[in-house]
MDAnalysis code that builds the backbone (N, CA, C; Angstrom):
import MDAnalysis as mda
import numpy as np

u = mda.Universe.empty(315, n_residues=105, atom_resindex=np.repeat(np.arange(105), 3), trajectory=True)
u.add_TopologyAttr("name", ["N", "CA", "C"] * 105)
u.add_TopologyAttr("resid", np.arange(1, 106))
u.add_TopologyAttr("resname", ["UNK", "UNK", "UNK", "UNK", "UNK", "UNK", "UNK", "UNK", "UNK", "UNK", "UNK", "UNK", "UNK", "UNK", "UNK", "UNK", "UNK", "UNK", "UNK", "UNK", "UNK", "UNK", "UNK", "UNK", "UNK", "UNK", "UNK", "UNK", "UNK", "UNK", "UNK", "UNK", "UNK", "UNK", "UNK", "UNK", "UNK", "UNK", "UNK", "UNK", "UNK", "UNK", "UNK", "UNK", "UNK", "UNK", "UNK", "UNK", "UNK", "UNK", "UNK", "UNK", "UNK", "UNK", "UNK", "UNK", "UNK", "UNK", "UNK", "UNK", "UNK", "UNK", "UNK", "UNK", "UNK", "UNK", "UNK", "UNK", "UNK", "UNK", "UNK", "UNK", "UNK", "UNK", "UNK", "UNK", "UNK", "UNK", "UNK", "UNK", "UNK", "UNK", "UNK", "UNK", "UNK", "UNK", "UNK", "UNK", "UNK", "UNK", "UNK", "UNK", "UNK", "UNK", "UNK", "UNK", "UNK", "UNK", "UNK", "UNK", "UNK", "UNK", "UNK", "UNK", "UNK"])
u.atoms.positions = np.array([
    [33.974, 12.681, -1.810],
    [33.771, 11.368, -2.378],
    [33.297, 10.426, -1.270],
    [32.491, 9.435, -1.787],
    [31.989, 8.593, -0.808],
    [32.760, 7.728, -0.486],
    [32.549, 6.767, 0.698],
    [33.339, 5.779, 1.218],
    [33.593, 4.690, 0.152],
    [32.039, 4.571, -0.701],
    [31.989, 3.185, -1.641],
    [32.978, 3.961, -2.961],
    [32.685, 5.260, -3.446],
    [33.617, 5.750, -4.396],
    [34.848, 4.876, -4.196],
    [35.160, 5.466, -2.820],
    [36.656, 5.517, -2.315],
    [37.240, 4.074, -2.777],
    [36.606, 3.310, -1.787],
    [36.942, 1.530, -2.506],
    [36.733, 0.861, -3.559],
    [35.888, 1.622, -4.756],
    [36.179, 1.174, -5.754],
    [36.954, 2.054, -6.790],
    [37.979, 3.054, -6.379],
    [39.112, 3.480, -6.823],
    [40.290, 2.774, -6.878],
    [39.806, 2.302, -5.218],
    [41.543, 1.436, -4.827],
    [41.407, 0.333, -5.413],
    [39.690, -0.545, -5.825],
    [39.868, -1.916, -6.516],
    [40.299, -1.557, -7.964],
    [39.579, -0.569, -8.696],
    [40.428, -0.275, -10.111],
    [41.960, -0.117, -10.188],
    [42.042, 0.559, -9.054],
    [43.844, 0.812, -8.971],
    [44.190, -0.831, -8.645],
    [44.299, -1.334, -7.831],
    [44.347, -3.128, -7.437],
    [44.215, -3.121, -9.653],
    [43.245, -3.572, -10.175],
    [43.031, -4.511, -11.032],
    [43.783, -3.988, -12.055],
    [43.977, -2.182, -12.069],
    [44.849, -1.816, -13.380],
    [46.394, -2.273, -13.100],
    [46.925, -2.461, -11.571],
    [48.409, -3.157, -11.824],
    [48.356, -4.402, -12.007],
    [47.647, -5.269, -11.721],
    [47.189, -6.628, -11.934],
    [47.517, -7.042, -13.631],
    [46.690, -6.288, -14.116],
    [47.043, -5.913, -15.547],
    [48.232, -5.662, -16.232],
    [48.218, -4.708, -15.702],
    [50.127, -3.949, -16.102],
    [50.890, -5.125, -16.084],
    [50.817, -5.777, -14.723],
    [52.245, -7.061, -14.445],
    [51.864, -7.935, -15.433],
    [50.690, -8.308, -15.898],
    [50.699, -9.221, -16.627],
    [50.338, -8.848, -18.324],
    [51.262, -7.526, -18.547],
    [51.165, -7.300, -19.779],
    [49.604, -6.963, -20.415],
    [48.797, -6.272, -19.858],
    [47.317, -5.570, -20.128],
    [46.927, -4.558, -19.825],
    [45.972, -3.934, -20.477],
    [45.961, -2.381, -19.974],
    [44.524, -1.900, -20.111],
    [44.159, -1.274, -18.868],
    [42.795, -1.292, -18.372],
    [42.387, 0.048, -19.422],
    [41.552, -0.183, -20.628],
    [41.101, 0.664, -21.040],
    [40.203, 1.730, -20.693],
    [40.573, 2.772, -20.164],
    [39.501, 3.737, -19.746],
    [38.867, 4.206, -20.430],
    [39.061, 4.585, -21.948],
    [38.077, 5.305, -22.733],
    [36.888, 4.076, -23.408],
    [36.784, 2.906, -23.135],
    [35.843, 2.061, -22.605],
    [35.056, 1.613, -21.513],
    [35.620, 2.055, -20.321],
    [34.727, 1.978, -19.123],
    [34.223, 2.780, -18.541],
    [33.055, 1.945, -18.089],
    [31.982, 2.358, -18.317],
    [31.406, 2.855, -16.710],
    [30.982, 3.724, -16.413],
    [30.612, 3.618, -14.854],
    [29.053, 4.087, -14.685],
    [27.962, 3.418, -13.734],
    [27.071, 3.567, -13.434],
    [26.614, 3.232, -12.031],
    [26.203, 4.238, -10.777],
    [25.913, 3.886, -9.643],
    [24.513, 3.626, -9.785],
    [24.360, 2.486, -9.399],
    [22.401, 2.033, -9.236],
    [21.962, 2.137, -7.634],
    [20.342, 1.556, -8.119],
    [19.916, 1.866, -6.624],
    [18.880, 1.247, -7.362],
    [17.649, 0.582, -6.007],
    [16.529, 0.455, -6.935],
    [15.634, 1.348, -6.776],
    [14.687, 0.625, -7.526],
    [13.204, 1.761, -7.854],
    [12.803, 2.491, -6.805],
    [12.256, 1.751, -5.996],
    [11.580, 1.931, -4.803],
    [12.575, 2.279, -3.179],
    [13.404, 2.231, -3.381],
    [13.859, 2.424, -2.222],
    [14.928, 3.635, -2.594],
    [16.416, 3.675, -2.321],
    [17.544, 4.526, -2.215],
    [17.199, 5.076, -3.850],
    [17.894, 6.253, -3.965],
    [17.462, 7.294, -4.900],
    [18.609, 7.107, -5.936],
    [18.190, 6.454, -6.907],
    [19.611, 6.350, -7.899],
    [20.176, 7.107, -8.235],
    [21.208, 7.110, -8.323],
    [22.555, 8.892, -8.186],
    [22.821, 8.977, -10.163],
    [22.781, 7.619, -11.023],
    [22.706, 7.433, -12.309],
    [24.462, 8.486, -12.306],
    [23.844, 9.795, -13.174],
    [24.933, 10.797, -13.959],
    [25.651, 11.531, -13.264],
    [24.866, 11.672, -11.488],
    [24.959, 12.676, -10.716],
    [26.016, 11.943, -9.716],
    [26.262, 11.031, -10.100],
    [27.410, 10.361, -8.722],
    [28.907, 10.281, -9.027],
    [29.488, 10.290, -8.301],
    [30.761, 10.830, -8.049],
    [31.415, 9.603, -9.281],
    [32.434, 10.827, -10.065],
    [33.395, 10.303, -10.952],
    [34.511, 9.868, -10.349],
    [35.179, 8.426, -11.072],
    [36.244, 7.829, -10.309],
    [37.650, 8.373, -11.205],
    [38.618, 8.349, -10.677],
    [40.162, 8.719, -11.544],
    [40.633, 6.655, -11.623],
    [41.256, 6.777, -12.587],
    [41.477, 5.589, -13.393],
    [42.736, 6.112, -14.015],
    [43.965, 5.655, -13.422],
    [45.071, 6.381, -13.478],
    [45.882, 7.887, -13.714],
    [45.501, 8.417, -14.882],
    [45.376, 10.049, -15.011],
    [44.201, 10.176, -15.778],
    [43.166, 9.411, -15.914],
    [42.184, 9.419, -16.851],
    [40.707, 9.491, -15.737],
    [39.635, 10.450, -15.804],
    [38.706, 10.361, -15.533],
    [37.294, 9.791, -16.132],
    [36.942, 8.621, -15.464],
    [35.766, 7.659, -15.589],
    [34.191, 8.845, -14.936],
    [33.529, 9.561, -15.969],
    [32.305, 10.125, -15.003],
    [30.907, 9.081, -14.750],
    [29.889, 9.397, -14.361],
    [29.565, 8.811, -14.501],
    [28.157, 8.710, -15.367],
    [27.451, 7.854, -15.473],
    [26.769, 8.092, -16.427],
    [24.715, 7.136, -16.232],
    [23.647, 7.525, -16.445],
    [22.306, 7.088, -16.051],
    [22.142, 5.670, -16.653],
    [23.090, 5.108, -18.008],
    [22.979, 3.967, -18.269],
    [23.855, 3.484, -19.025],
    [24.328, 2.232, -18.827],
    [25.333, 1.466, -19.111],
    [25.443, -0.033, -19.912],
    [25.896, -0.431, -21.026],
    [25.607, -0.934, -21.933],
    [27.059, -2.483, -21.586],
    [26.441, -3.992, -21.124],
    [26.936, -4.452, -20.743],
    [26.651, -5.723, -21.689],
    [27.181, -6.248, -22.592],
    [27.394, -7.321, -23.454],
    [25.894, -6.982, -24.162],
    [25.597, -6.124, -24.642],
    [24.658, -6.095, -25.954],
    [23.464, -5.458, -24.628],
    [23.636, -5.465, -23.715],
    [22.047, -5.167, -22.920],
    [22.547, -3.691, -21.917],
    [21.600, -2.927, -21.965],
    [21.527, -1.598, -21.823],
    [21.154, -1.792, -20.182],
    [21.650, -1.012, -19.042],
    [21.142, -1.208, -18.057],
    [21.503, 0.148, -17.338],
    [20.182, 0.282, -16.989],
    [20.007, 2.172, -16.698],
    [20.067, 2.331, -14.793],
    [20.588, 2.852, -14.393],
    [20.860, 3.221, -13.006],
    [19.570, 2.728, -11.649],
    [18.385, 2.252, -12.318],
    [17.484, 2.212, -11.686],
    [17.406, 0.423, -11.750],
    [18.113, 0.056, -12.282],
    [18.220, -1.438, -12.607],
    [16.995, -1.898, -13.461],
    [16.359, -1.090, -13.957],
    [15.153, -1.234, -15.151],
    [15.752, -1.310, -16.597],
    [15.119, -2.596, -17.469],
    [15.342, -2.520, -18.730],
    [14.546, -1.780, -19.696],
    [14.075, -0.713, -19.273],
    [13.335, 0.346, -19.858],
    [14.243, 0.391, -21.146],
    [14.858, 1.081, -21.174],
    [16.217, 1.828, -22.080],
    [16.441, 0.460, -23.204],
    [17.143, -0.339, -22.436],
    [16.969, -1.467, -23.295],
    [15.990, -1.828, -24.491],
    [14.894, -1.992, -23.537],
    [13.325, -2.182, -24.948],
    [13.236, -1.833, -25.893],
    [13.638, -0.018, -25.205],
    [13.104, 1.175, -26.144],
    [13.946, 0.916, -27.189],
    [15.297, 0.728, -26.889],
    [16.887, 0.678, -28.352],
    [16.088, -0.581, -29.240],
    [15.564, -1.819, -28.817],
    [15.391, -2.778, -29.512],
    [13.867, -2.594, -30.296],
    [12.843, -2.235, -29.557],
    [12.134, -1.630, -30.182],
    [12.303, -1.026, -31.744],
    [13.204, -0.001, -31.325],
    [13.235, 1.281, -32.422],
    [13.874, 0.375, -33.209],
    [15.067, -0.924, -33.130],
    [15.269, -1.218, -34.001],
    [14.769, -2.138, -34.807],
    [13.882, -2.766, -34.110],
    [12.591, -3.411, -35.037],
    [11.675, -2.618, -36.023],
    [11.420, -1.570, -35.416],
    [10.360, -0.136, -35.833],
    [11.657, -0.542, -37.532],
    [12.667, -0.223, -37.291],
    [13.780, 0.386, -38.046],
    [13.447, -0.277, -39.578],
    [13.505, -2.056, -39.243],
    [14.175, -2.907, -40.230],
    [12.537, -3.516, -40.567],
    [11.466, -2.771, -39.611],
    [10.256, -3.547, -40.159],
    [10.177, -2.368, -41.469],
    [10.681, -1.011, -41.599],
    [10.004, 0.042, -42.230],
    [10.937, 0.059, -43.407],
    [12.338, -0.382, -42.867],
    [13.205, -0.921, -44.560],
    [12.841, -1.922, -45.512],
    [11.917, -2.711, -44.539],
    [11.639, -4.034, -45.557],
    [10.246, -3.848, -46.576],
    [9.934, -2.308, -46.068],
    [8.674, -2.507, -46.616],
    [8.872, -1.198, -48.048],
    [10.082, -0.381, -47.774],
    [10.724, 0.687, -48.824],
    [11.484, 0.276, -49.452],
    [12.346, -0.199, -49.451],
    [13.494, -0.938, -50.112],
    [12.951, -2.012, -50.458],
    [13.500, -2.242, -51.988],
    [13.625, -3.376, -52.989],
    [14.731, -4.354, -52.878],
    [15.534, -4.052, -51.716],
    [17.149, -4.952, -51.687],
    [16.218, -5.856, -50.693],
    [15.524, -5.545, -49.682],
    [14.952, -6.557, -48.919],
    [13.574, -7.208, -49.427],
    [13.460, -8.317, -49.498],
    [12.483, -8.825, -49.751],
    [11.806, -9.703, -48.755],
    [9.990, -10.077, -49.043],
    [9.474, -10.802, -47.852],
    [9.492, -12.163, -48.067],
    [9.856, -13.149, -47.439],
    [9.844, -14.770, -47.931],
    [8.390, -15.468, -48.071],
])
């Protein structure tokens, strides 16, 4: 494990008792982990970088990560993003035009 792994084990461990004392509990089967890097320079590790332990629960990791409605992929590109919003335009332009429940104003 890397040095940066290493310290952000001990800050999850730090923030999950933080929690605990004050009656909260760090959901792991919600968090979310993604190591970035950018484009052009250091080689983004995304899926391939070291999984953190989060009390007896393992956090792996993963190429993109979904942070208040916006998708953000290991390379710090909103590629991924577009594409989800895209398709869901593609989605609701192709319901409105099959379906009789939607109509055009």
């Amino acid at each position: 494990m890397t040095f940066a792994a290493t310290r952000l084990e001990h800050c999850l461990t730090d923030v999950s008792r933080w929690m605990s004392a004050n009656r909260l509990k760090l959901n792991s089967e919600k968090t979310e982990l993604v190591w970035v890097g950018y484009r052009y320079g250091l080689t983004p590790l995304g899926s391939g970088g070291p999984s953190l332990q989060l009390g007896t629960d393992t956090v792996a990791a993963s190429d993109h990560v979904r942070v208040l409605g916006v998708t953000i992929s290991s390379d710090l590109s909103l590629d991924k993003h577009v594409f989800n919003v895209c398709a869901k335009c593609f989605f609701l332009a192709s319901a409105t035009e099959t379906s009789p429940t939607f109509t055009r104003r």
